[in-house]
C-alpha positions as YAML, in Angstrom:
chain: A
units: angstrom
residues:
- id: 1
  name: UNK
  ca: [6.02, -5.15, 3.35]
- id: 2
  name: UNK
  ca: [5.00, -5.43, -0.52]
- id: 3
  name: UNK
  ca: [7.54, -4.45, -2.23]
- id: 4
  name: UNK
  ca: [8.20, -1.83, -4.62]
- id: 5
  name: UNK
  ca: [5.91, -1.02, -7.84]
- id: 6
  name: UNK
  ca: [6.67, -3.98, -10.48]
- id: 7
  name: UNK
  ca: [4.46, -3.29, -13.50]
- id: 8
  name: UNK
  ca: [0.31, -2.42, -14.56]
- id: 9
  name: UNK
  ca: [-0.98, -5.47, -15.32]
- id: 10
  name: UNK
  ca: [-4.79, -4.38, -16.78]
- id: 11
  name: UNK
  ca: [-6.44, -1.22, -16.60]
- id: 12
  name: UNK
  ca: [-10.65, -0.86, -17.14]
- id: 13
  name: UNK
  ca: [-12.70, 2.22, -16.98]
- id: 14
  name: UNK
  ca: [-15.09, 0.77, -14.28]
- id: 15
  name: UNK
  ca: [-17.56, 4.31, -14.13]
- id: 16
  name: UNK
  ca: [-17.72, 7.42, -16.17]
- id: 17
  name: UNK
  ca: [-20.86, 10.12, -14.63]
- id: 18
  name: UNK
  ca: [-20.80, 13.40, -16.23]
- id: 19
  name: UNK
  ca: [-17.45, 14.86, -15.62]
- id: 20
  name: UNK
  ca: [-15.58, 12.47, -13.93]
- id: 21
  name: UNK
  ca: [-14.47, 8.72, -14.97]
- id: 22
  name: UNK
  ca: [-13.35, 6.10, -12.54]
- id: 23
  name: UNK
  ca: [-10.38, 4.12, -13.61]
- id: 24
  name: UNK
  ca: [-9.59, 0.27, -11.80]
- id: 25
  name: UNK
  ca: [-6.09, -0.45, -12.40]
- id: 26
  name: UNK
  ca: [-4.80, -3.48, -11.28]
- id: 27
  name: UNK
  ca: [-0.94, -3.29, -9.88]
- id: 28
  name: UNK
  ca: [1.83, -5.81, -8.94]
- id: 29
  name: UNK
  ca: [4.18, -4.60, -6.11]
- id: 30
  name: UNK
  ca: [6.69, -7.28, -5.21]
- id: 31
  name: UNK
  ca: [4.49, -10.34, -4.51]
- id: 32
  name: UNK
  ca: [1.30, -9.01, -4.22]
- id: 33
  name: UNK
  ca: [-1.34, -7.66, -6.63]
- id: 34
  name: UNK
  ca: [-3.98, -4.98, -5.87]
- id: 35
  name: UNK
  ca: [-6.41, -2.46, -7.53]
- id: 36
  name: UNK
  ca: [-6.09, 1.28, -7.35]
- id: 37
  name: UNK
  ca: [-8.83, 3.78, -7.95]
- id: 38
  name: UNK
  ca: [-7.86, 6.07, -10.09]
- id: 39
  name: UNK
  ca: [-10.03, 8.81, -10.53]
- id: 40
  name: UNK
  ca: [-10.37, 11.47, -13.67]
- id: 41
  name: UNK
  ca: [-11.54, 14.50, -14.56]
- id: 42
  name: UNK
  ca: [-12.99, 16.37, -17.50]
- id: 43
  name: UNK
  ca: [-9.66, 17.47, -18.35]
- id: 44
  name: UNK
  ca: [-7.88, 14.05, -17.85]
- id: 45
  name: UNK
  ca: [-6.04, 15.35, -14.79]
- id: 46
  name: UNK
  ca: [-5.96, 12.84, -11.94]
- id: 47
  name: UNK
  ca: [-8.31, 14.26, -9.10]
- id: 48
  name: UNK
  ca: [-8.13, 11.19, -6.62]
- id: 49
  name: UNK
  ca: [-6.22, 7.67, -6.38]
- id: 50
  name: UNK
  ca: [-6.80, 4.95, -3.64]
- id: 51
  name: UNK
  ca: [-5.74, 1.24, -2.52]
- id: 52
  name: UNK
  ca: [-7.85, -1.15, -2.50]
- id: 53
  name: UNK
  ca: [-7.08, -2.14, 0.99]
- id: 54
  name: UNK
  ca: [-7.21, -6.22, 0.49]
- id: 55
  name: UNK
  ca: [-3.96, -7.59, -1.62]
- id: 56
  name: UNK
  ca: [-4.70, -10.32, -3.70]
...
């Protein structure tokens, strides 16, 4: 088990196509350290999030 949420430690738009931006945010939980998807749309309204599935 990770752990709970700990803090954002960067956060980059990695794509923005047209309506839509793609956001890589990198998060600690407990020990570990991964990347989340966050995805954006035209509005600013989160339409998707995912785990990047290897912790760092």
């Amino acid at each position: 088990m990770s752990g709970g949420l700990r803090k954002v430690k960067d956060a980059v738009i990695a794509h923005q196509d047209g309506d839509q931006q793609l956001m890589l945010v990198a998060v600690a939980f407990g020990k570990a350290t991964t990347n989340l998807f966050v995805i954006f749309d035209a509005s600013g309204r989160i339409i998707n999030v995912d785990i990047f599935r290897d912790f760092v």
